[in-house]
PyMOL Python script that loads the backbone (N, CA, C, O; Angstrom):
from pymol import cmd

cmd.read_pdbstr("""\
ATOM      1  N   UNK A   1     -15.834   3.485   8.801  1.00  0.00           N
ATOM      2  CA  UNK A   1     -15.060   2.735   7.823  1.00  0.00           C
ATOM      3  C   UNK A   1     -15.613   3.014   6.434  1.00  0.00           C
ATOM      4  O   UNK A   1     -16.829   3.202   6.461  1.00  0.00           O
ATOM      5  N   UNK A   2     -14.973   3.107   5.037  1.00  0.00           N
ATOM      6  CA  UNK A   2     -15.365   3.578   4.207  1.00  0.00           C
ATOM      7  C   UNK A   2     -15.704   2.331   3.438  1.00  0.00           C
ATOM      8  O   UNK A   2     -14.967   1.454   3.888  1.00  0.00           O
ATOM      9  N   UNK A   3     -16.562   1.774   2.375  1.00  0.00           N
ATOM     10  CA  UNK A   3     -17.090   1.177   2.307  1.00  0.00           C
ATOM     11  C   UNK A   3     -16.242   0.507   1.114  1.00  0.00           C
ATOM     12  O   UNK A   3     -16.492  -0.696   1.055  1.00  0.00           O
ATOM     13  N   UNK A   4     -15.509   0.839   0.352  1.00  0.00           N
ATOM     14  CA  UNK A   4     -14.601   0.372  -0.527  1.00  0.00           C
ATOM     15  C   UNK A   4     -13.694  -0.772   0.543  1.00  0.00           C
ATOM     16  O   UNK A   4     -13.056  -1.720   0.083  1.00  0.00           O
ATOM     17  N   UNK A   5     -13.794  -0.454   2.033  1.00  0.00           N
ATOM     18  CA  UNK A   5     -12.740  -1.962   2.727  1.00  0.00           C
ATOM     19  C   UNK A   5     -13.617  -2.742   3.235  1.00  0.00           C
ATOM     20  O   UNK A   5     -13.065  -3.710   3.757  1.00  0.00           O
ATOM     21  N   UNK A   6     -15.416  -2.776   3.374  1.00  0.00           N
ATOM     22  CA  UNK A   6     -16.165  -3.435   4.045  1.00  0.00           C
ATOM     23  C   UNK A   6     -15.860  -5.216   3.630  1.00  0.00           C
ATOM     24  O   UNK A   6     -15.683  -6.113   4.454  1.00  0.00           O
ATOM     25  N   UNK A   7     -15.870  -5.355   2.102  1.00  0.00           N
ATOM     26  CA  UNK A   7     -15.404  -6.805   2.182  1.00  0.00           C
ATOM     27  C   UNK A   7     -13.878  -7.092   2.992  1.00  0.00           C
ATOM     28  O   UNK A   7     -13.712  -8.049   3.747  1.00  0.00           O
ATOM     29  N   UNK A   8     -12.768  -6.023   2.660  1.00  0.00           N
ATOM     30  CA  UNK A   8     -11.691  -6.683   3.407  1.00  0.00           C
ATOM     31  C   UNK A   8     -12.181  -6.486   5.479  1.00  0.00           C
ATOM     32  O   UNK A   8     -11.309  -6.882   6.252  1.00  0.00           O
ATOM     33  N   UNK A   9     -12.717  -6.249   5.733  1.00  0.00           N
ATOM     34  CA  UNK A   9     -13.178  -5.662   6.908  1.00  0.00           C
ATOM     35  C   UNK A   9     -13.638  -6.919   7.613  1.00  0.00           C
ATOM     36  O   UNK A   9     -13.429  -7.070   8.817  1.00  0.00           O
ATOM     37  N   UNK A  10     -14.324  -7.913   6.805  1.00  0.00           N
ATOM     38  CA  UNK A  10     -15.086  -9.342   7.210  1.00  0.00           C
ATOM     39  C   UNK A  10     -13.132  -9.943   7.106  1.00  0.00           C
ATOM     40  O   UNK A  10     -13.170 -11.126   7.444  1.00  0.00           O
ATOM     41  N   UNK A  11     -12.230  -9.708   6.914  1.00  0.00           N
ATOM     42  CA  UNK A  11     -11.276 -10.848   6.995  1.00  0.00           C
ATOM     43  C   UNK A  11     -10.563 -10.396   8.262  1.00  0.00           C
ATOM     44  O   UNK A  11     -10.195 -11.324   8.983  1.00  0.00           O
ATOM     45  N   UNK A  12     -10.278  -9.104   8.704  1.00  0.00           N
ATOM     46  CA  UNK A  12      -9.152  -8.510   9.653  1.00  0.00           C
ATOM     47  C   UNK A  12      -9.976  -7.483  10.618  1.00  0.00           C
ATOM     48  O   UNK A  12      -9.365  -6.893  11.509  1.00  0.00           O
ATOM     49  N   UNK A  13     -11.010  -7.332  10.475  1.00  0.00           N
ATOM     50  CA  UNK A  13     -12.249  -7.162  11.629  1.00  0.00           C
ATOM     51  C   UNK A  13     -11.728  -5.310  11.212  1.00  0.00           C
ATOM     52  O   UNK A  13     -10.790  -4.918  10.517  1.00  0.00           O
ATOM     53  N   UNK A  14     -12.897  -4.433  12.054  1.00  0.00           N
ATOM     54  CA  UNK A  14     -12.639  -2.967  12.069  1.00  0.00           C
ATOM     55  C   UNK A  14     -11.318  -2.540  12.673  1.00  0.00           C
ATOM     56  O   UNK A  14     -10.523  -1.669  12.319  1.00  0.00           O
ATOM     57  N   UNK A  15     -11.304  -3.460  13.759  1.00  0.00           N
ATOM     58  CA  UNK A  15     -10.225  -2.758  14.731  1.00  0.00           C
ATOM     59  C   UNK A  15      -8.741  -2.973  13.909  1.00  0.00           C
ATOM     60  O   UNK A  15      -7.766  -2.246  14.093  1.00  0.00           O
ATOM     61  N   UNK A  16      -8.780  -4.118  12.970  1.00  0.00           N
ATOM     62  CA  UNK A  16      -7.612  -4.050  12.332  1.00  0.00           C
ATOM     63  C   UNK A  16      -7.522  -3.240  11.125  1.00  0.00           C
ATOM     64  O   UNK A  16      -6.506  -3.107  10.443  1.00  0.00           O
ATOM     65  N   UNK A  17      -8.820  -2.633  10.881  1.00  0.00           N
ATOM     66  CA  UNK A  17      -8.932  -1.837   9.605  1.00  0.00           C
ATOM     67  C   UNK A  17      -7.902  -0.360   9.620  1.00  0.00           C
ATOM     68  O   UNK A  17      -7.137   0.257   8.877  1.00  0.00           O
ATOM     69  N   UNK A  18      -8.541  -0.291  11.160  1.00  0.00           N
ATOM     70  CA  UNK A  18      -7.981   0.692  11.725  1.00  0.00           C
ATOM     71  C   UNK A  18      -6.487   1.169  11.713  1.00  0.00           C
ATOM     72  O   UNK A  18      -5.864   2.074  11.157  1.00  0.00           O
ATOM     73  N   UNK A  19      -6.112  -0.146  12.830  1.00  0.00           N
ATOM     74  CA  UNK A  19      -4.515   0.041  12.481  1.00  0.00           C
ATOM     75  C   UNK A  19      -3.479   0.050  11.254  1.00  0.00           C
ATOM     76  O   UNK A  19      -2.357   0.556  11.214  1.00  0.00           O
ATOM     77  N   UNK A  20      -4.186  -0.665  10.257  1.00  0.00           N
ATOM     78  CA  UNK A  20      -3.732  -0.352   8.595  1.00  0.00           C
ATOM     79  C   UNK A  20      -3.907   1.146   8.616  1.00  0.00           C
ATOM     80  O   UNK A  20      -2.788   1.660   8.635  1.00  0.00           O
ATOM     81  N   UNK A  21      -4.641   1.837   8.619  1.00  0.00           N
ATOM     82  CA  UNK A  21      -5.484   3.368   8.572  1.00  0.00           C
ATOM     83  C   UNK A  21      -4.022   3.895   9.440  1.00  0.00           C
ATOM     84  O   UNK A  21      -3.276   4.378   8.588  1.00  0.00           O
ATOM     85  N   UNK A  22      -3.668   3.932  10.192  1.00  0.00           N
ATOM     86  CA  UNK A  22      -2.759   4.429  10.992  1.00  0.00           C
ATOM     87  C   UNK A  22      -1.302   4.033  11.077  1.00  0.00           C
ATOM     88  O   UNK A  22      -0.482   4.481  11.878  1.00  0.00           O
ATOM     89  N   UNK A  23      -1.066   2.985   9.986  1.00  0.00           N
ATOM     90  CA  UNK A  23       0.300   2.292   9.957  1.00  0.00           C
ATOM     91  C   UNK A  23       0.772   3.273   8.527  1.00  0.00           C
ATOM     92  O   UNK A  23       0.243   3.738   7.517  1.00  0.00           O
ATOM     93  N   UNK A  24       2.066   3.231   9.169  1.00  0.00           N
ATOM     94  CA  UNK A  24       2.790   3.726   7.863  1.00  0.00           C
ATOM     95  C   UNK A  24       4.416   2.951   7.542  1.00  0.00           C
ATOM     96  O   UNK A  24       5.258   2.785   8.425  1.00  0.00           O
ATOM     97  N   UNK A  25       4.576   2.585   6.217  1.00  0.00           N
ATOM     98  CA  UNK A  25       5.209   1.939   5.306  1.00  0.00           C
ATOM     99  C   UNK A  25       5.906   2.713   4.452  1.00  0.00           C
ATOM    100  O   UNK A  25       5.272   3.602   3.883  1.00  0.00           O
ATOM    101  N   UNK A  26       7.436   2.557   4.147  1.00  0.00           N
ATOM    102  CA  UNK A  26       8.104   2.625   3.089  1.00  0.00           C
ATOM    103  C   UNK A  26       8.628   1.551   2.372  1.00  0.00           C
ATOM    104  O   UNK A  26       8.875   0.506   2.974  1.00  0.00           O
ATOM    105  N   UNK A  27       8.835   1.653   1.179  1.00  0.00           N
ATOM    106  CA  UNK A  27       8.786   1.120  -0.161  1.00  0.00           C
ATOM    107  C   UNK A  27       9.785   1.460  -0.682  1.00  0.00           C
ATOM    108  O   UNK A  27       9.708   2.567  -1.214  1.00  0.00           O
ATOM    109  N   UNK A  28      11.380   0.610  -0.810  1.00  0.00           N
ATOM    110  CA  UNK A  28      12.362   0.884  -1.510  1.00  0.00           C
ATOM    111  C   UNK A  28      12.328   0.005  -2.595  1.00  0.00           C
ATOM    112  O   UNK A  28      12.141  -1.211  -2.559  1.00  0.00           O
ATOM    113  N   UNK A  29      12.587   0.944  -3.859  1.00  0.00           N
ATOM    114  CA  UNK A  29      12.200   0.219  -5.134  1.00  0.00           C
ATOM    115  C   UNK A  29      10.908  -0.159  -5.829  1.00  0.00           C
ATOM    116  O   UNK A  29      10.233  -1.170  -5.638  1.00  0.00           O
ATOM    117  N   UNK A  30      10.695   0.816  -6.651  1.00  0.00           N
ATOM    118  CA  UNK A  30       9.152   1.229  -7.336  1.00  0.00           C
ATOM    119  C   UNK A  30       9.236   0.242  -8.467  1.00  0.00           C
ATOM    120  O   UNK A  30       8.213   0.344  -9.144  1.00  0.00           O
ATOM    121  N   UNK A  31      10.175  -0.810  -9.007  1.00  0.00           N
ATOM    122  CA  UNK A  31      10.298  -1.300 -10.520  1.00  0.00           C
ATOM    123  C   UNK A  31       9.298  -2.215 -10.448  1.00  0.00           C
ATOM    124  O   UNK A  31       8.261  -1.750  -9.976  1.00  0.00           O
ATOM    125  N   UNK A  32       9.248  -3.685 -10.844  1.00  0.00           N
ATOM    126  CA  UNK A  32       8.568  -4.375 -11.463  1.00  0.00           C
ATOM    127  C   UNK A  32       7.643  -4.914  -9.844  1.00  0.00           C
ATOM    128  O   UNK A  32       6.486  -4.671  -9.500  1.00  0.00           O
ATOM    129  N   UNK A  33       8.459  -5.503  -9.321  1.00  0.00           N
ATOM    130  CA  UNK A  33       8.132  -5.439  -7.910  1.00  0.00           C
ATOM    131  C   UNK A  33       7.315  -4.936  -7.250  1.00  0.00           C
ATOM    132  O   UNK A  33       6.184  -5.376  -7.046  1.00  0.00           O
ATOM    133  N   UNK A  34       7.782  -3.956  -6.837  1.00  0.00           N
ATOM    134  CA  UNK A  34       7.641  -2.696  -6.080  1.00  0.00           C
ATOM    135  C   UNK A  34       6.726  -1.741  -6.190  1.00  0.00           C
ATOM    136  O   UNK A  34       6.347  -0.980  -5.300  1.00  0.00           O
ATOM    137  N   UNK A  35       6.297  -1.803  -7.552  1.00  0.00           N
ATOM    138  CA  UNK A  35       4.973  -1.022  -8.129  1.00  0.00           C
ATOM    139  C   UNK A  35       3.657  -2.109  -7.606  1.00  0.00           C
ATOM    140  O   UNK A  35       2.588  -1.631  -7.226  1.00  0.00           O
ATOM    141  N   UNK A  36       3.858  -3.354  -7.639  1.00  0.00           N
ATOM    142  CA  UNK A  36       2.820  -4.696  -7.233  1.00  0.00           C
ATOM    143  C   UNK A  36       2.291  -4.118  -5.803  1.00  0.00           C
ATOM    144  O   UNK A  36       1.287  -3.514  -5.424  1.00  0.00           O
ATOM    145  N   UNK A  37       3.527  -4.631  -5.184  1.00  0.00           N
ATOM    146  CA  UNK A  37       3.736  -3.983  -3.620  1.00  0.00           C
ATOM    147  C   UNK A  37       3.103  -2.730  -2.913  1.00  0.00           C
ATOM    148  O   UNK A  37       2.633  -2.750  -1.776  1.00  0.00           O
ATOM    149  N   UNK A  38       3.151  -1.730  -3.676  1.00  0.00           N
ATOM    150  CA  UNK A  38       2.821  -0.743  -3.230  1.00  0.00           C
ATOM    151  C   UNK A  38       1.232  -0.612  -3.350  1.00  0.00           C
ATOM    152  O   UNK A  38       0.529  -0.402  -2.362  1.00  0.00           O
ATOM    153  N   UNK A  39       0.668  -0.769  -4.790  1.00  0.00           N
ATOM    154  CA  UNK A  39      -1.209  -1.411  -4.920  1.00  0.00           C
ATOM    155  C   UNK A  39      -1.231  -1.798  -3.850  1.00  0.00           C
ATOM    156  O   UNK A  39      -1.344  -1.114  -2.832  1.00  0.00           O
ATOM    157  N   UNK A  40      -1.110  -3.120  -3.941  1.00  0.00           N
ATOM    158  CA  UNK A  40      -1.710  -4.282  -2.373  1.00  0.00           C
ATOM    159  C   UNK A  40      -1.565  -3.594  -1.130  1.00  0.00           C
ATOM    160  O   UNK A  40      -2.334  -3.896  -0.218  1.00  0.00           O
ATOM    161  N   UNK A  41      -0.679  -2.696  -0.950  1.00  0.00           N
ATOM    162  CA  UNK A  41      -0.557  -2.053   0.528  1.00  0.00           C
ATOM    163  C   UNK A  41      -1.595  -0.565   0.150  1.00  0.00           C
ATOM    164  O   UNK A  41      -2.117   0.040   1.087  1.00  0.00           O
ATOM    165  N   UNK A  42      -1.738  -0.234  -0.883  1.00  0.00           N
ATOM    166  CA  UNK A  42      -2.901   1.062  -1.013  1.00  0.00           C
ATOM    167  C   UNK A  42      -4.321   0.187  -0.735  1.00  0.00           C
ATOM    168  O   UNK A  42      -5.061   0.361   0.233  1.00  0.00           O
ATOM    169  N   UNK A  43      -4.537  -0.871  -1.902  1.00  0.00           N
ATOM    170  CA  UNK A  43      -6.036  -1.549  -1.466  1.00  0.00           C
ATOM    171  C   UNK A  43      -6.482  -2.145  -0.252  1.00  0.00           C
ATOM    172  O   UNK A  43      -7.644  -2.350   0.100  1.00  0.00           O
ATOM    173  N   UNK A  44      -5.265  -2.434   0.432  1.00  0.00           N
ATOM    174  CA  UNK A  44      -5.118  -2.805   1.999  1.00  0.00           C
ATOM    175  C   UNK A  44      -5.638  -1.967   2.767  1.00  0.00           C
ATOM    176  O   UNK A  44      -6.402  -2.490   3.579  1.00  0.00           O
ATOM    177  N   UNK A  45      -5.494  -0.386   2.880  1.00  0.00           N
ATOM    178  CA  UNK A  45      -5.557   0.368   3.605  1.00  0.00           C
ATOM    179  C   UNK A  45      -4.723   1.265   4.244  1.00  0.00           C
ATOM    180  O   UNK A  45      -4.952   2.186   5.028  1.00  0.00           O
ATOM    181  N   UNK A  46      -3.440   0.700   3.628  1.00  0.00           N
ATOM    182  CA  UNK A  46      -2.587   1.588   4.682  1.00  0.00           C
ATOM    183  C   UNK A  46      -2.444   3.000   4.529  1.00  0.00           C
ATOM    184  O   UNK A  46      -2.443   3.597   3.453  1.00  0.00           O
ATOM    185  N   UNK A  47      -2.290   3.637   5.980  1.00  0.00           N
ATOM    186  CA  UNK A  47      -2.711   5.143   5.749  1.00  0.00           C
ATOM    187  C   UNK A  47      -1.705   5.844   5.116  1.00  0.00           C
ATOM    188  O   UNK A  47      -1.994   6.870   4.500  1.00  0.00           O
ATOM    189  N   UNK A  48      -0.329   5.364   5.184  1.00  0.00           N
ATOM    190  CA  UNK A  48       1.022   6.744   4.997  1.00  0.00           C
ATOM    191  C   UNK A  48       1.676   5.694   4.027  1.00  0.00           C
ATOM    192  O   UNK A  48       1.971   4.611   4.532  1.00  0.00           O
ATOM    193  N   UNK A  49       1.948   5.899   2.625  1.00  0.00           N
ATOM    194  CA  UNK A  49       2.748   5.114   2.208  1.00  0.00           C
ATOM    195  C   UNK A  49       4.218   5.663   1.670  1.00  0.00           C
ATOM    196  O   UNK A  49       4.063   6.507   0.787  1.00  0.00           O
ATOM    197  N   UNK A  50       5.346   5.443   1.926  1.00  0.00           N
ATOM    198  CA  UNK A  50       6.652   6.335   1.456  1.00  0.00           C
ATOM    199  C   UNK A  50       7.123   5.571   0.084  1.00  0.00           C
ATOM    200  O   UNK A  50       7.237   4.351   0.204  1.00  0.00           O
ATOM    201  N   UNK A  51       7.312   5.934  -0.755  1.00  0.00           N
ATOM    202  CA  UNK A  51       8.224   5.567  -2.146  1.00  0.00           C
ATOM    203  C   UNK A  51       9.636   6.020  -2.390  1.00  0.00           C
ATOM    204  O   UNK A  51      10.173   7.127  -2.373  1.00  0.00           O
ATOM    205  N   UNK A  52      10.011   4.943  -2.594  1.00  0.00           N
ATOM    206  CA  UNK A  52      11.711   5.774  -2.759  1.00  0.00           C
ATOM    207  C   UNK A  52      12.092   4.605  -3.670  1.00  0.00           C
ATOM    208  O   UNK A  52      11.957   3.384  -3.594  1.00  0.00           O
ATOM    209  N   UNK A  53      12.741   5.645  -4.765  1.00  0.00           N
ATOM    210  CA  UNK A  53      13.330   5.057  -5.943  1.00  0.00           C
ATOM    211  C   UNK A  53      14.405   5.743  -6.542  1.00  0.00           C
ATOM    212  O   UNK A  53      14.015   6.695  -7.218  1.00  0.00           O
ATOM    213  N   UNK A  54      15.893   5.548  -6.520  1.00  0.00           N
ATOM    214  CA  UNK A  54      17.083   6.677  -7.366  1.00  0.00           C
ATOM    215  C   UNK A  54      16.749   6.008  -8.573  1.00  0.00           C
ATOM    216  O   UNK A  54      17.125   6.871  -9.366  1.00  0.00           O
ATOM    217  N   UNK A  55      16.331   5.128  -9.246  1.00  0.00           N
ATOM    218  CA  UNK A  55      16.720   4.627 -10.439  1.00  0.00           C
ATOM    219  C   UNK A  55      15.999   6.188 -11.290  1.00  0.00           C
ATOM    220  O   UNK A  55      15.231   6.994 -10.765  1.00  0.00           O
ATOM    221  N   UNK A  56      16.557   6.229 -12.727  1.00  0.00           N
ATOM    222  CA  UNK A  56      15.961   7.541 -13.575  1.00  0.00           C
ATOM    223  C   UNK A  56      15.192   6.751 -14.464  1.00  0.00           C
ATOM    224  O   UNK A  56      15.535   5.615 -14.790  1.00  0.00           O
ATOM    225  N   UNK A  57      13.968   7.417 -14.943  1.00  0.00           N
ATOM    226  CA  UNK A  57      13.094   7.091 -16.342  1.00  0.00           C
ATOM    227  C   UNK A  57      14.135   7.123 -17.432  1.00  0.00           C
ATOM    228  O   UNK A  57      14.891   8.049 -17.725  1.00  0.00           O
ATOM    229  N   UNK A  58      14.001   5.691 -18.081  1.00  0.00           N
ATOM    230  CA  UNK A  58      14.716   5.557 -19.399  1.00  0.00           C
ATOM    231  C   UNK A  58      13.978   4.407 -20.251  1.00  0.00           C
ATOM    232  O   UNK A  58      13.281   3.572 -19.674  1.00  0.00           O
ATOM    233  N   UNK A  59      14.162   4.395 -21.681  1.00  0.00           N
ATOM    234  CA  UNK A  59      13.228   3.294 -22.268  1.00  0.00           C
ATOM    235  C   UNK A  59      13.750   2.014 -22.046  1.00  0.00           C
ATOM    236  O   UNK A  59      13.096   1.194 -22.691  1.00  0.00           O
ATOM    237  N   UNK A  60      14.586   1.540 -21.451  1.00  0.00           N
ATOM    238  CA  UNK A  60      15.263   0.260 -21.082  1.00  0.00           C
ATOM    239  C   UNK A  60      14.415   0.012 -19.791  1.00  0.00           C
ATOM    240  O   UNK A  60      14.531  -1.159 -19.430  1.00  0.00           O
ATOM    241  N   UNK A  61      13.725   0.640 -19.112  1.00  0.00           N
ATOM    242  CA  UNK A  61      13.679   0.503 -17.691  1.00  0.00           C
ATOM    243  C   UNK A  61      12.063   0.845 -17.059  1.00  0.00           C
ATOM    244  O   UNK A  61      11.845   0.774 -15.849  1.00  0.00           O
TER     245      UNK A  61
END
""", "prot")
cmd.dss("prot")
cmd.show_as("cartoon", "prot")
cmd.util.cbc("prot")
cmd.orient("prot")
């Protein structure tokens, strides 16, 4: 286990470290949301994360 999850590691034990490590997640909608969402599931651990967003870069947005 790499040592950046040892504190989350004391809440959801190794064996669940694990299955984060091996779970994979997609993510529709990267905006205000969705950008939050996606952190918390990287600092979590999860191993595969998918992003999907049609919206285009514009200064409104």
């Amino acid at each position: 286990m790499k040592q950046i999850f040892s504190r989350f590691a004391m809440l959801v034990g190794e064996e669940g470290i694990e299955k984060l490590n091996k779970s994979s997640v997609i993510v529709f909608g990267i905006g205000g949301v969705g950008s939050y969402v996606v952190e918390s599931l990287v600092r979590s651990g999860i191993g595969k994360i998918t992003m999907v967003d049609f919206d285009e870069i514009s200064e409104s947005n």
